[in-house]
C-alpha positions as CSV (number, residue, x, y, z in Angstrom):
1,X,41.5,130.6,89.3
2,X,42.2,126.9,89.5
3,X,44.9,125.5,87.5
4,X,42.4,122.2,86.5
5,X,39.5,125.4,85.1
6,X,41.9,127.3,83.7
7,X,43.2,123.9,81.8
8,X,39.5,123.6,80.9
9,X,38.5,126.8,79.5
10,X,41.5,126.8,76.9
11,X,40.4,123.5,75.8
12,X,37.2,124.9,75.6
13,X,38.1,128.5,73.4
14,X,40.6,126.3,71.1
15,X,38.3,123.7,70.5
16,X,35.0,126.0,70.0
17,X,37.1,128.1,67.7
18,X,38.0,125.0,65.7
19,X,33.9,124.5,65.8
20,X,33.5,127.9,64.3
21,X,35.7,127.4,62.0
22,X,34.6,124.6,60.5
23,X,31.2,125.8,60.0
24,X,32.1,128.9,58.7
25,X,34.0,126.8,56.4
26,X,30.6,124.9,55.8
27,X,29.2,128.2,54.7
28,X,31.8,129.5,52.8
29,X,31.2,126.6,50.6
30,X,27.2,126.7,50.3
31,X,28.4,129.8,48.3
32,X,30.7,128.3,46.4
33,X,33.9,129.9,47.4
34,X,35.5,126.9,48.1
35,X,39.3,128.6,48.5
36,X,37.9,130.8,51.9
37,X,36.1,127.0,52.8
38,X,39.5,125.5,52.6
39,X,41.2,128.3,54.4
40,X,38.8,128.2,57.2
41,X,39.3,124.1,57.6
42,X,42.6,124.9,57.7
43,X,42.3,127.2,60.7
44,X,39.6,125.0,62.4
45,X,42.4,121.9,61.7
46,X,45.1,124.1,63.3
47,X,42.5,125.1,66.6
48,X,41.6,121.6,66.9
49,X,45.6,120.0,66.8
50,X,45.7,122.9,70.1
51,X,43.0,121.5,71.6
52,X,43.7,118.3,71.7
53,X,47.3,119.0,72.3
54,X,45.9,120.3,75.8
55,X,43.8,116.7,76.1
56,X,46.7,114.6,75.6
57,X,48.9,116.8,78.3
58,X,46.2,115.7,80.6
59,X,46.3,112.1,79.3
60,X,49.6,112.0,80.4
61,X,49.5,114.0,83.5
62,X,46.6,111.5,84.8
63,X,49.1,108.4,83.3
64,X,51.8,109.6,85.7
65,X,49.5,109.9,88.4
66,X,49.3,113.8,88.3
67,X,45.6,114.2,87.3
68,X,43.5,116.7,87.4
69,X,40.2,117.1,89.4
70,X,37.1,116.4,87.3
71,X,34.8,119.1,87.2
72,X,31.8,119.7,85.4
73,X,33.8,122.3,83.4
74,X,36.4,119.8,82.1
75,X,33.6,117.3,80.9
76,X,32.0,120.0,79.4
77,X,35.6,121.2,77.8
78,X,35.2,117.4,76.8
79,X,32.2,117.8,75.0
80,X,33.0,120.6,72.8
81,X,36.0,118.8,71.7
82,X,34.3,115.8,70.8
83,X,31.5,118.3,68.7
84,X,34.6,120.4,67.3
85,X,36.0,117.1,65.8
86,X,32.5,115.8,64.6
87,X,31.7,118.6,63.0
88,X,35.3,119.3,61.5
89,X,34.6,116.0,59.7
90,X,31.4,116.7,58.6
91,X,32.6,120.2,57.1
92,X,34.9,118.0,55.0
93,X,32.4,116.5,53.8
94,X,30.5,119.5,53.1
95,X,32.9,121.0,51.2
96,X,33.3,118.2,49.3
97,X,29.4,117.6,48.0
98,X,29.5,121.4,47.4
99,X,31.9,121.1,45.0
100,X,30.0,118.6,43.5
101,X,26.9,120.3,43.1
102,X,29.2,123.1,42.1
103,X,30.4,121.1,38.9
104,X,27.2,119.6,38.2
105,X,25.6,122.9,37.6
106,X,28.2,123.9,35.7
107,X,27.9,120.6,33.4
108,X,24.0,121.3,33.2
109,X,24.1,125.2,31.7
């Protein structure tokens, strides 16, 4: 396989694992067990530094005038690490209104 779709394809499986992650966090806290949410953005945190560990390698590659082909596959490797940070963001902010409605029922009993 070609070195510039191999490159791709780990970009892709770290940064949809950080994805999952994250919204398995999201659903970890919509039951209120906010220590397996934080545990999960934890991992999705860890997937995503990979990810865009790989990005920045290419970054530099391309600034030294080493780049890569672009192929439909890296800009879609590009896309799921744009949604994988999005939506690592948003599950912070999940977790974080869960545990308000969390405390809020417990003030209302």
């Amino acid at each position: 396989m070609d070195e510039a779709y191999e490159i791709a394809f780990e970009l892709i499986l770290s940064a949809g694992n950080s994805k999952s992650n994250s919204m398995m966090a999201i659903r970890a806290a919509r039951e209120f067990d906010f220590e397996q949410a934080q545990e999960l953005l934890s991992k999705a945190d860890d997937e995503f530094t990979a990810a865009h560990e790989i990005q920045n390698k290419l970054i530099q590659a391309e600034a030294r005038g080493e780049g890569k082909e672009v192929n439909l596959i890296m800009v879609h490797a590009q896309d799921h690490l744009s949604m994988a940070l999005e939506t690592r963001d948003n599950a912070g902010e999940f977790l974080n209104l869960y545990k308000m409605i969390y405390e809020l029922q417990k003030k209302s009993k």
